[in-house]
TORKOL-4160 file (C-alpha; in steps of 0.2 Angstrom, whole numbers, padded with zeros to 4 digits, m for minus):
286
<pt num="1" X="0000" Y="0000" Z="0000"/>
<pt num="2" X="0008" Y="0017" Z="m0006"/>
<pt num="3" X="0011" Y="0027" Z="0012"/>
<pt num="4" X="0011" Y="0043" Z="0000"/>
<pt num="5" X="0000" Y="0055" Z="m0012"/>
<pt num="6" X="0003" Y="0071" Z="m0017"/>
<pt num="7" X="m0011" Y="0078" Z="m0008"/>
<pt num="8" X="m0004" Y="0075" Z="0008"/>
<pt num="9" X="0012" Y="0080" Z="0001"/>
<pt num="10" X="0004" Y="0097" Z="m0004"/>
<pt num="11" X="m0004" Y="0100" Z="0011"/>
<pt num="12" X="0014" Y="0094" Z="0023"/>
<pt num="13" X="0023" Y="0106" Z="0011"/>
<pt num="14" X="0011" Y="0121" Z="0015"/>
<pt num="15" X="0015" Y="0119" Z="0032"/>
<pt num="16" X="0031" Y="0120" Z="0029"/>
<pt num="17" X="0033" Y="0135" Z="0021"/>
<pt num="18" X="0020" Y="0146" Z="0027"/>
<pt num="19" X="0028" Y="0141" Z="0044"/>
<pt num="20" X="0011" Y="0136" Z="0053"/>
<pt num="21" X="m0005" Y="0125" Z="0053"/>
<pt num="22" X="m0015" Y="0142" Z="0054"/>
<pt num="23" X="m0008" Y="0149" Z="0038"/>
<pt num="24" X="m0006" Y="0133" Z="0029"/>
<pt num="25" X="m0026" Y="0130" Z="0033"/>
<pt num="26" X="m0028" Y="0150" Z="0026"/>
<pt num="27" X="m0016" Y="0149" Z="0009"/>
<pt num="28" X="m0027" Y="0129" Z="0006"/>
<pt num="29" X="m0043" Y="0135" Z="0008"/>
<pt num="30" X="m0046" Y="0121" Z="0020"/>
<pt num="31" X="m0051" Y="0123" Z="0041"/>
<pt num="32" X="m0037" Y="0120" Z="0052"/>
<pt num="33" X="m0043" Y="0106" Z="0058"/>
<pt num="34" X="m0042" Y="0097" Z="0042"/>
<pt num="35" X="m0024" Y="0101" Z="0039"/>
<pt num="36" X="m0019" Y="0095" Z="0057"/>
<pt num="37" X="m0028" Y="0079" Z="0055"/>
<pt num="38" X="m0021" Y="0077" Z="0037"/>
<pt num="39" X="m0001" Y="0081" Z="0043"/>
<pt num="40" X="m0005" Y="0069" Z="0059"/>
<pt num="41" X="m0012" Y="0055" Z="0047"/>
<pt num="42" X="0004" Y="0056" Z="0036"/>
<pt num="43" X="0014" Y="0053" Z="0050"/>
<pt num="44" X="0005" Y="0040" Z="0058"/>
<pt num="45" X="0006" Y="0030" Z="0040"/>
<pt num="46" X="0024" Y="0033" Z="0040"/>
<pt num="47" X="0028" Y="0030" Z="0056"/>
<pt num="48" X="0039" Y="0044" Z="0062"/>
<pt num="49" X="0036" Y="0064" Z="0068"/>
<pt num="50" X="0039" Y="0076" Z="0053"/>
<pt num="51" X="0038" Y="0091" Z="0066"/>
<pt num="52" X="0042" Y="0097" Z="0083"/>
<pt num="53" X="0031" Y="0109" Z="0095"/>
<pt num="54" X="0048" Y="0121" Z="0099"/>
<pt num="55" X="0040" Y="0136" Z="0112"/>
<pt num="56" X="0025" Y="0141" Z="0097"/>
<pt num="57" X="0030" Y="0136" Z="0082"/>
<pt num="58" X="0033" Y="0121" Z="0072"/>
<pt num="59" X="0050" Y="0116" Z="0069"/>
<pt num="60" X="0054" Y="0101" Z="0056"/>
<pt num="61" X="0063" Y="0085" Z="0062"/>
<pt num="62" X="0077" Y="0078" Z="0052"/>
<pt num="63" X="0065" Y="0064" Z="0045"/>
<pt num="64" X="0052" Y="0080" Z="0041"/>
<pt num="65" X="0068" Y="0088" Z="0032"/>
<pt num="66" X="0071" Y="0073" Z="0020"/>
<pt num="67" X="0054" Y="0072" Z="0015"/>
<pt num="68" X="0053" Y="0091" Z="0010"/>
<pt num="69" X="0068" Y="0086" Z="m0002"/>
<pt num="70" X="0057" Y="0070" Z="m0007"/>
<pt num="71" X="0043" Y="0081" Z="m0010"/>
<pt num="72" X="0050" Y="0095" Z="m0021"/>
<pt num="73" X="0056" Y="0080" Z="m0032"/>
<pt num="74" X="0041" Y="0070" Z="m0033"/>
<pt num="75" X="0031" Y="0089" Z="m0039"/>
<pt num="76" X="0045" Y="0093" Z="m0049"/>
<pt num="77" X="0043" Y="0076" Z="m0058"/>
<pt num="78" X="0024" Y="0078" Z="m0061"/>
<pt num="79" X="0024" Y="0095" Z="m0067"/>
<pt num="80" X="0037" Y="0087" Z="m0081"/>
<pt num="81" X="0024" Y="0076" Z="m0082"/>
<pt num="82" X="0011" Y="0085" Z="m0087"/>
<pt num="83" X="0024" Y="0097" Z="m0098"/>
<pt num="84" X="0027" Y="0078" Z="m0106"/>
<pt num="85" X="0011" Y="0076" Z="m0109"/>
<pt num="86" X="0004" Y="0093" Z="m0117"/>
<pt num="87" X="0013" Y="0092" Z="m0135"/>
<pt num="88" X="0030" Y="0090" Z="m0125"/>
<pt num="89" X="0031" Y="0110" Z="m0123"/>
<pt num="90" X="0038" Y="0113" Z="m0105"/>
<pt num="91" X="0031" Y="0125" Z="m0093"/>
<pt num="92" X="0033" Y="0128" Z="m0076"/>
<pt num="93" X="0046" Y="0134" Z="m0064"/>
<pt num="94" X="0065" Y="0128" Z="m0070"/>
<pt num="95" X="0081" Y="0129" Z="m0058"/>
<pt num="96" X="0094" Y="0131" Z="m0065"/>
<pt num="97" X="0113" Y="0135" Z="m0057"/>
<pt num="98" X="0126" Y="0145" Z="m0064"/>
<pt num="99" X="0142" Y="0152" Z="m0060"/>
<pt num="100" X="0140" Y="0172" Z="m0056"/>
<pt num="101" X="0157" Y="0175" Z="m0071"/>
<pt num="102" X="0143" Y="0162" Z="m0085"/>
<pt num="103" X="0128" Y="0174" Z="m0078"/>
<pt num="104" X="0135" Y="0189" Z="m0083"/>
<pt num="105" X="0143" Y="0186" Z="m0099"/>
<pt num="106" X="0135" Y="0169" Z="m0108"/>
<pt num="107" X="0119" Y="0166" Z="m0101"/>
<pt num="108" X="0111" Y="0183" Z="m0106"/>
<pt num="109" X="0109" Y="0177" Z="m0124"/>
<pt num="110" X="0106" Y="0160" Z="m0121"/>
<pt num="111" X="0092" Y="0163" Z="m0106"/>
<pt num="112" X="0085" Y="0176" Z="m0120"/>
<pt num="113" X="0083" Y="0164" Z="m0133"/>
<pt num="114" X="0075" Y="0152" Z="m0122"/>
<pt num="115" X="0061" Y="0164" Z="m0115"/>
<pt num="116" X="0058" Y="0168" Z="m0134"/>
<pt num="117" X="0055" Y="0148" Z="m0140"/>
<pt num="118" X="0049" Y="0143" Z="m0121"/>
<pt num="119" X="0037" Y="0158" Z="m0115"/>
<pt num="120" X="0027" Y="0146" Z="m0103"/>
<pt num="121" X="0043" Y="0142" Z="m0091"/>
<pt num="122" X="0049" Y="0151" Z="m0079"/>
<pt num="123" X="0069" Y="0151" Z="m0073"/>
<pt num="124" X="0075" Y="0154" Z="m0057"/>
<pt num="125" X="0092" Y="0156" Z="m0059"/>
<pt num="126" X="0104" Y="0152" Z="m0045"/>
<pt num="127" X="0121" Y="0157" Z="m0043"/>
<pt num="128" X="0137" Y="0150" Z="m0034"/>
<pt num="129" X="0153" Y="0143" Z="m0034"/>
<pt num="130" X="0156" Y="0128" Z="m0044"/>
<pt num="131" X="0157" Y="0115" Z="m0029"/>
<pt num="132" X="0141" Y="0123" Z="m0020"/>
<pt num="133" X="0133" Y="0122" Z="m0037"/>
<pt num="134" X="0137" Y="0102" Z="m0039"/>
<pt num="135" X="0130" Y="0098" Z="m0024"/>
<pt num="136" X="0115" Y="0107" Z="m0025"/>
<pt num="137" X="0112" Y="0098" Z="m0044"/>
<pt num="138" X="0119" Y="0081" Z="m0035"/>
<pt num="139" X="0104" Y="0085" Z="m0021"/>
<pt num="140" X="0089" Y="0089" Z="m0036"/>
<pt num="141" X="0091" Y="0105" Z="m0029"/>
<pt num="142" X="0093" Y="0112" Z="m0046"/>
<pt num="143" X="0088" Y="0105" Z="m0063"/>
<pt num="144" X="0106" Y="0109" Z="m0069"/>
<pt num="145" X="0122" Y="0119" Z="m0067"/>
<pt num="146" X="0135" Y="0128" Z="m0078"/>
<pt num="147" X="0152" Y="0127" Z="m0069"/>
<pt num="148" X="0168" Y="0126" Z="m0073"/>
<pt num="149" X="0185" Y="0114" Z="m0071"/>
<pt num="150" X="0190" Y="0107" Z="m0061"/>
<pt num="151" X="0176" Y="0098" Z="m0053"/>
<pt num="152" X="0172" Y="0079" Z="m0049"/>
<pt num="153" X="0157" Y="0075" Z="m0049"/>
<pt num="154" X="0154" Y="0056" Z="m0055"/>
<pt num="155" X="0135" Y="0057" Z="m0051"/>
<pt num="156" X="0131" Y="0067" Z="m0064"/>
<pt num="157" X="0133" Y="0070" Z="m0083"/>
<pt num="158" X="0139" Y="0084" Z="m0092"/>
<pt num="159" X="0141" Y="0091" Z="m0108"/>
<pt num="160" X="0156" Y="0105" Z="m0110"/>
<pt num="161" X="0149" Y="0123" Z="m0118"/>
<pt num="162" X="0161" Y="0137" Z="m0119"/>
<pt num="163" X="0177" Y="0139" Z="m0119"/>
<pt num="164" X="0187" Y="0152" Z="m0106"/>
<pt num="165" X="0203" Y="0161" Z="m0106"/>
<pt num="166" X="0207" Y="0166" Z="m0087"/>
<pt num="167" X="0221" Y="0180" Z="m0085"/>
<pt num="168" X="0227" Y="0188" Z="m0068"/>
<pt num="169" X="0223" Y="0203" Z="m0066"/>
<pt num="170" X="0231" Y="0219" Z="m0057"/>
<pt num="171" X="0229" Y="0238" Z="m0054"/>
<pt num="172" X="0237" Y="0246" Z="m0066"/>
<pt num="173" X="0255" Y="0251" Z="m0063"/>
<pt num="174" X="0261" Y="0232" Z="m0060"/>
<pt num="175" X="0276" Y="0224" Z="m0068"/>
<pt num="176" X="0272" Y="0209" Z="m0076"/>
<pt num="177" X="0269" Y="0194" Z="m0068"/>
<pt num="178" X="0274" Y="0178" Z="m0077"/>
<pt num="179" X="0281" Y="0167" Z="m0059"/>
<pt num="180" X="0270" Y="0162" Z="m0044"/>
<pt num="181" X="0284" Y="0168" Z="m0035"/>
<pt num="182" X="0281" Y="0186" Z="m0039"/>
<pt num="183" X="0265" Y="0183" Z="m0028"/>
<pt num="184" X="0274" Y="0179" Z="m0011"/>
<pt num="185" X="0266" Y="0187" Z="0002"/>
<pt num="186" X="0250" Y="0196" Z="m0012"/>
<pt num="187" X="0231" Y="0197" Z="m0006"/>
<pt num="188" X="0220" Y="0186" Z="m0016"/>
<pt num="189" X="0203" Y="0193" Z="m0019"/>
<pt num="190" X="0191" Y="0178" Z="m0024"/>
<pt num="191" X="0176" Y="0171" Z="m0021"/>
<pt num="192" X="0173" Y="0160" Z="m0008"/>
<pt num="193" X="0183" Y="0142" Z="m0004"/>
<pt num="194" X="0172" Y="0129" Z="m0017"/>
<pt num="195" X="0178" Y="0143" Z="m0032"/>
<pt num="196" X="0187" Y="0133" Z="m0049"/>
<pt num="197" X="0195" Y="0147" Z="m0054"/>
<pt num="198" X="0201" Y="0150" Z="m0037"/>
<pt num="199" X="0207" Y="0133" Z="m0035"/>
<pt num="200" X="0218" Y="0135" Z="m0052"/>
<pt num="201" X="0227" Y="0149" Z="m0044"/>
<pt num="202" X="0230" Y="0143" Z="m0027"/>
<pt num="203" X="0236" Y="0127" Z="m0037"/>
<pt num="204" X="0246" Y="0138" Z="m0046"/>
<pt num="205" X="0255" Y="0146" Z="m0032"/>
<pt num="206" X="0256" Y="0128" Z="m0022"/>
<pt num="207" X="0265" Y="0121" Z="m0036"/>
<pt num="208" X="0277" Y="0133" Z="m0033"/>
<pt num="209" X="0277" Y="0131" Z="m0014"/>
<pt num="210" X="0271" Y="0152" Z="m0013"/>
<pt num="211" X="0259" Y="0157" Z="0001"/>
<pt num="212" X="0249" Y="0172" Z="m0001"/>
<pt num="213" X="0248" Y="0185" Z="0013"/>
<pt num="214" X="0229" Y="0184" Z="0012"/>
<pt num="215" X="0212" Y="0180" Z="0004"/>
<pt num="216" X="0199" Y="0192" Z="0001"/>
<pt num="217" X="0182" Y="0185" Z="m0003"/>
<pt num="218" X="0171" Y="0196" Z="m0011"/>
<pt num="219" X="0151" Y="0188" Z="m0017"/>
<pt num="220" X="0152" Y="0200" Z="m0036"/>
<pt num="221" X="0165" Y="0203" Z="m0052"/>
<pt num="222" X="0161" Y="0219" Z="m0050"/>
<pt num="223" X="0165" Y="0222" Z="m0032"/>
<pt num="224" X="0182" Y="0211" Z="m0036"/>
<pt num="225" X="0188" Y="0220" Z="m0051"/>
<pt num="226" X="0183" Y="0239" Z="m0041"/>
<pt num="227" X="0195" Y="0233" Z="m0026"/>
<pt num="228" X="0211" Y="0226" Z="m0038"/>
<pt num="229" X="0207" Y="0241" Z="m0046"/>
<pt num="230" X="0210" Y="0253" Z="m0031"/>
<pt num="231" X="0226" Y="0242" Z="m0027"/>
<pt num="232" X="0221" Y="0230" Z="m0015"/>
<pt num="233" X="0225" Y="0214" Z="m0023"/>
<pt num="234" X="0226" Y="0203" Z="m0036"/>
<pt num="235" X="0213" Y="0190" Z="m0045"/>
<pt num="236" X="0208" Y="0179" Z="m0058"/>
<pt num="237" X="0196" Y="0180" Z="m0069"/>
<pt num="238" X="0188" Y="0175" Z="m0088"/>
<pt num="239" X="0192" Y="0189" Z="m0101"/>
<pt num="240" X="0175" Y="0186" Z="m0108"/>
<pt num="241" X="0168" Y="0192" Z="m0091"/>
<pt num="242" X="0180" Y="0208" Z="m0092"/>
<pt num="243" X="0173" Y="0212" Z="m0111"/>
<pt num="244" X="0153" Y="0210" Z="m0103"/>
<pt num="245" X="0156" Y="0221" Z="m0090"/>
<pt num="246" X="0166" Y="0234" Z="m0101"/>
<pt num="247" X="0180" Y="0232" Z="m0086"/>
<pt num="248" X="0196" Y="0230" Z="m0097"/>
<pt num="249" X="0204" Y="0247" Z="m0096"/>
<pt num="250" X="0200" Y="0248" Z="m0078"/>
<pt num="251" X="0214" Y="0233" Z="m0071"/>
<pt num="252" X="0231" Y="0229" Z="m0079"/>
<pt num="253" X="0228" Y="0210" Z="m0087"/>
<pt num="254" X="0243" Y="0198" Z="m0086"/>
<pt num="255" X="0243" Y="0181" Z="m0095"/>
<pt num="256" X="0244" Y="0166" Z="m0087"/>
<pt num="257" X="0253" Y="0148" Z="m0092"/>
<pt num="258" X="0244" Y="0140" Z="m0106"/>
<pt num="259" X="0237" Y="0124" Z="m0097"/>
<pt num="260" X="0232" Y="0138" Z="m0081"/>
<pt num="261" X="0224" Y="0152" Z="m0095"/>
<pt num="262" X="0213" Y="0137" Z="m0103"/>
<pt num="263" X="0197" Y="0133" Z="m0096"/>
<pt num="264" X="0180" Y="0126" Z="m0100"/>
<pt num="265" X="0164" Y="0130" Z="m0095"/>
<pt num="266" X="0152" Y="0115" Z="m0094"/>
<pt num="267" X="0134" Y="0110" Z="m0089"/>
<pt num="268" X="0130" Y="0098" Z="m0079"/>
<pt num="269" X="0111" Y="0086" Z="m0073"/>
<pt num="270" X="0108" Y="0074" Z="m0065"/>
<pt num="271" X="0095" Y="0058" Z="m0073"/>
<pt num="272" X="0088" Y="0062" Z="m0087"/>
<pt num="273" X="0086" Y="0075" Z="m0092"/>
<pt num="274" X="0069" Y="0087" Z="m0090"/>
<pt num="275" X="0058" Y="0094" Z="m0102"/>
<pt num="276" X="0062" Y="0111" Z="m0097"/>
<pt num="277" X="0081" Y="0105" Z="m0096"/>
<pt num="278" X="0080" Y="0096" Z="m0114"/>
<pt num="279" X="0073" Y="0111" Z="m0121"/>
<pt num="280" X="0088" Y="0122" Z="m0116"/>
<pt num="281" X="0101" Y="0108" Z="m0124"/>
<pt num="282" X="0091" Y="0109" Z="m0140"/>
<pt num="283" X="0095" Y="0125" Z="m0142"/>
<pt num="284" X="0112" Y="0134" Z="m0148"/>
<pt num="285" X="0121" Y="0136" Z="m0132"/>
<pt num="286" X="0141" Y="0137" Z="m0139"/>
């Protein structure tokens, strides 16, 4: 006998996110007492406690936590259902990750054209470093992910896109750099720990047995590229995001070895693919 119906699933996850029977009972349309006897009946049939009673307010238990992630999956497969179903057009609510360098020079284009041919779906576009951004997709958190190398993640599959040039890049002024030793001692401005193209430099420099005086970890290119600017330190970053952001003139570029400089971007899912995801690989991404 299935323990599980999307029903009850509907009515768990109101709870959840309207943070209360009350307003749960208020958003379904339904009387409070029929959403308390309904999350009460799920739990008796699958014999543990989804929630806790901490001071007023309902706090989910680590078995209440694992069926929210259950949940989102088994609505996220039958609205891909339906989108099957209806002339294979997807609609709905796609999530999709992306690296914040992808987003602000790639994706513009590409998420453009996909608005045009798929009007009906709507992205949620998440962005993050290449690690966070694994996991998430490893997780059906998100649909899928553009990161970049390296990355393992044997889990998934993934098909590489667009090609990167990564340069270091300085306030103007600076000698050329061309040795990790000329580095000794710098201030690293980066995203946060879980970055690729942090990783390639603090590689880099650990090859070379060079420790930085510091790391920096900013959350924007912009805010990165304003602070290298004014001196602060150095970083790494895609030309091609440089170019979008009209930020050439404003740091001194220095070129790195060939097999550092050369990088691919790549998407990465998990299963098969989604309508909504399919639809995006038809198109002309490269």
């Amino acid at each position: 006998m299935r323990m599980l119906d999307l029903d009850s699933l509907q009515i768990f996850r109101a709870v959840v996110s309207e943070g209360g029977i009350i307003r749960a009972a208020r958003k379904l349309h339904r009387v409070q007492s029929n959403v308390t006897t309904r999350v009460s009946q799920l739990e008796q049939r699958l014999g543990v406690a989804l929630f806790r009673r901490q001071g007023r307010a309902l706090v989910l238990t680590p078995e209440g936590q694992l069926l929210v992630q259950y949940a989102d999956r088994l609505f996220r497969l039958a609205d891909e259902a339906q989108s099957a179903l209806q002339a294979g057009q997807p609609r709905g609510v796609f999530r999709l990750g992306s690296l914040e360098s992808t987003a602000g020079s790639r994706l513009p284009a590409v998420l453009s054209r996909y608005h045009l041919t798929f009007p009906a779906v709507t992205v949620e576009l998440v962005t993050g470093t290449t690690a966070a951004l694994v996991h998430k997709v490893a997780n059906y958190e998100l649909e899928a992910a553009f990161v970049s190398e390296p990355f393992t993640a044997p889990e998934l599959s993934s098909r590489p896109l667009f090609d990167e040039e990564l340069v270091l890049i300085t306030a103007h002024g600076q000698r050329k750099i061309a040795r990790p030793a000329q580095l000794r001692g710098a201030t690293l401005i980066a995203f946060a720990s879980g970055c690729s193209y942090r990783k390639c430099l603090e590689d880099w420099l650990g090859r070379a047995r060079v420790m930085p005086g510091r790391v920096l970890e900013f959350a924007s290119y912009q805010a990165m590229i304003a602070c290298v600017s004014a001196g602060t330190g150095v970083a790494i970053v895609p030309r091609s995001l440089l170019a979008a952001l009209k930020a050439t003139d404003d740091v001194q570029l220095h070129e790195l070895p060939l097999r550092l400089r050369r990088n691919r971007t790549h998407l990465v899912w998990r299963d098969a693919p989604s309508v909504a995801l399919a639809g995006l690989m038809d198109l002309p991404l490269a």
